[in-house]
C-alpha positions in Angstrom: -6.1 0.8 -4.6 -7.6 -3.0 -4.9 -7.7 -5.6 -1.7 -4.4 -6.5 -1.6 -2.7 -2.9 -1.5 -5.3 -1.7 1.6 -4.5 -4.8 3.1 -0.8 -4.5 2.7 -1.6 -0.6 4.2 -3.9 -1.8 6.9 -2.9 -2.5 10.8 -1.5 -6.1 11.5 -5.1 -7.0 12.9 -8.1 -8.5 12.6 -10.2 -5.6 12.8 -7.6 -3.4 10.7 -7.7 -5.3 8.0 -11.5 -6.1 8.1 -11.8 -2.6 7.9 -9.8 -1.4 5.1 -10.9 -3.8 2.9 -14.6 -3.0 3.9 -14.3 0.3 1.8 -15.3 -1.7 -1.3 -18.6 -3.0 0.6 -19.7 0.0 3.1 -22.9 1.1 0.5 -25.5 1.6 3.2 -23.7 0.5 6.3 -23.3 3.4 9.2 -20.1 3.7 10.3 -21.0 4.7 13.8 -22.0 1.1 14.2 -19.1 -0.3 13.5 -16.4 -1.2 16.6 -14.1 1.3 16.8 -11.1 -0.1 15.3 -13.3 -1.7 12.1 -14.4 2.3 11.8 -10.8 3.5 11.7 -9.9 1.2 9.0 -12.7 2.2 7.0 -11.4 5.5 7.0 -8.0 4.3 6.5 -9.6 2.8 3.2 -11.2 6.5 2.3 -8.0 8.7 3.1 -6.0 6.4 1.3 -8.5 5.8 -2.1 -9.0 10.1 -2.1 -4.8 10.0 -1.7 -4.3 7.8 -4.3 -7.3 9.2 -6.7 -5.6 12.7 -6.6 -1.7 11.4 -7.2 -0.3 13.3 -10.1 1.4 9.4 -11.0 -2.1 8.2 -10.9 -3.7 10.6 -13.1 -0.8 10.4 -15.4 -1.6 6.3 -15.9 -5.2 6.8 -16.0 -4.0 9.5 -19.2 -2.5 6.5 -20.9 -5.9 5.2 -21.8 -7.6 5.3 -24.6 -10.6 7.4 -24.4 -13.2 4.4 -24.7 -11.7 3.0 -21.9 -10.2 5.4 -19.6 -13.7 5.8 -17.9 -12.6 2.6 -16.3 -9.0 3.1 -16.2 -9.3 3.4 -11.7 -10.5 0.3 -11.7 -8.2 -1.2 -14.1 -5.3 0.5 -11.9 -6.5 -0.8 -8.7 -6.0 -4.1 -10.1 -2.7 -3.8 -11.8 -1.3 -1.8 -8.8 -2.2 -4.7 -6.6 0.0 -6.8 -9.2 3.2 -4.6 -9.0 3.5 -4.4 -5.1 3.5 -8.0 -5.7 6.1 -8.0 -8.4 8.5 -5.8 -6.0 7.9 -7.2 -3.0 11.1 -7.2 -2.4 11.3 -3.9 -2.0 7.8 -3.2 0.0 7.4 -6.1 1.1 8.8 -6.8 5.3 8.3 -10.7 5.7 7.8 -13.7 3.3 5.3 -12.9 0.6 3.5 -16.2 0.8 3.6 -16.1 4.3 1.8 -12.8 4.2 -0.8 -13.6 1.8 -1.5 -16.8 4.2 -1.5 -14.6 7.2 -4.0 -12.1 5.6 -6.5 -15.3 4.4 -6.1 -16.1 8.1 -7.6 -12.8 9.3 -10.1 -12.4 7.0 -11.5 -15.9 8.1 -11.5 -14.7 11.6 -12.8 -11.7 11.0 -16.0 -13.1 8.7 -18.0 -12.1 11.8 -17.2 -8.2 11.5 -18.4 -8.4 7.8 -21.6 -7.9 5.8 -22.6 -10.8 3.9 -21.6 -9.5 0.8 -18.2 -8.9 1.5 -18.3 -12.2 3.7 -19.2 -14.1 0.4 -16.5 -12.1 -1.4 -13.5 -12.6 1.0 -14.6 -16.7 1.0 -13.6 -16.7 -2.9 -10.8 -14.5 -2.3 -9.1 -17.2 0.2 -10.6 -20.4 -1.2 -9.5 -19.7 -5.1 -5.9 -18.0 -3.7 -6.5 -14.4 -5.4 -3.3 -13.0 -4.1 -0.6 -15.7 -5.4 -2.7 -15.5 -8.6 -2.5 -11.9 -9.3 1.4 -12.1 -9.4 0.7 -13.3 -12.8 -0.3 -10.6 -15.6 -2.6 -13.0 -17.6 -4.8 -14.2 -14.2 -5.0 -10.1 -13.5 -6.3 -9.6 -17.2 -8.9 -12.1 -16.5 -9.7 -10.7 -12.7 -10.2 -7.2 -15.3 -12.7 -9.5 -17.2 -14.8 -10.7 -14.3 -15.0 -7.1 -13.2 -16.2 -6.4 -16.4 -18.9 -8.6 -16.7 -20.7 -7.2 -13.5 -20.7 -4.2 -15.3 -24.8 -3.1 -16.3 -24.9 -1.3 -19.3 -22.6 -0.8 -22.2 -19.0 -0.4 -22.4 -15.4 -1.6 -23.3 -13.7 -2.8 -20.1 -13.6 -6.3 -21.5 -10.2 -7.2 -22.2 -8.9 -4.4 -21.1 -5.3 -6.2 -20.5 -4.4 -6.1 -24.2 -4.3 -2.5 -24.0 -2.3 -2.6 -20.7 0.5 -4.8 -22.2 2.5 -1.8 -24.1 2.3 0.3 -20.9 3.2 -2.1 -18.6 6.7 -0.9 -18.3 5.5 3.1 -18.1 2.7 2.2 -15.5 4.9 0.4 -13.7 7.7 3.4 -13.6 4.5 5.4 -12.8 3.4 3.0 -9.8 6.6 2.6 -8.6 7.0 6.5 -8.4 3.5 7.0 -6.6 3.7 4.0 -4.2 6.4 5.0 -1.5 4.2 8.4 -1.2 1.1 6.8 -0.8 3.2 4.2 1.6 4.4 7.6 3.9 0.9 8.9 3.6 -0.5 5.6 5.2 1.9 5.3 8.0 2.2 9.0 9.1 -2.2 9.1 9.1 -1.4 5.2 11.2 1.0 7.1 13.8 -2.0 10.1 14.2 -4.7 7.5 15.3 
């Protein structure tokens, strides 16, 4: 899953939420320094990626791919899945979408403190050019795919990546819509254990 979805899954805190998204950023940090509530959205972020990695619906999207590009197809998904919780939000969502989005910014400002640099920088672009209201739009996520792609080192075909989407957005979509209520009940039954 891509920021918005591990936010979405993430405790209504501060800490919560800097944790889950820190997932994406933990390369070299040690968990056991982390406060307590930081550390068990981390692992929030872990259970749910392995959870969502292993989902038959998952695999079965990342099959859609062609073969020159399914090596990237997770990444890809993160992104687009981030797009369709915001498409139905009316039927994940529990408050005002915008309201969210401007209530996770919020948090992630507060908690710059709990972050390392990196992710600090990262979140800063993430409030300041609006990521969340953009990716409701399918063109904006084709060109999030592209800026992904263009931190990539070596060779490869990420690059537009979106044109190949387009004729399975309906099927991934089914697909995501089937996986995302299990993955929803996975995060809130592991929530009520801690």
């Amino acid at each position: 899953m891509n920021h918005f979805a591990h936010l979405y899954l993430a405790r209504p805190s501060v800490e919560s939420r800097v944790g889950n998204l820190l997932g994406d950023f933990a390369r070299g940090l040690d968990p056991e320094q982390l406060p307590a509530p930081v550390r068990s959205g981390l692992e929030h972020h872990r259970a749910v990626d392995a959870f969502t990695d292993a989902h038959p619906e998952v695999l079965a999207c990342k099959a859609l791919f062609s073969s020159s590009r399914r090596r990237f197809a997770g990444i890809a998904l993160d992104i687009l899945f981030d797009h369709y919780l915001l498409r139905h939000w009316d039927r994940f969502g529990h408050c005002n979408k915008s309201g969210f989005i401007h209530e996770l910014y919020r948090d992630l400002e507060q908690g710059a403190g709990l972050m390392p640099e990196d992710m600090a920088k990262v979140t800063r672009r993430m409030v300041n050019h609006d990521w969340f209201h953009a990716y409701q739009d399918l063109d904006k996520v084709g060109m999030a795919m592209d800026r992904v792609a263009q931190r990539i080192r070596f060779r490869h075909q990420f690059a537009g990546i979106i044109e190949e989407i387009r004729p399975l957005d309906d099927e991934l979509e089914a697909r995501f819509l089937a996986f995302f209520p299990d993955l929803k009940a996975f995060s809130d039954a592991r929530s009520l254990g801690n």
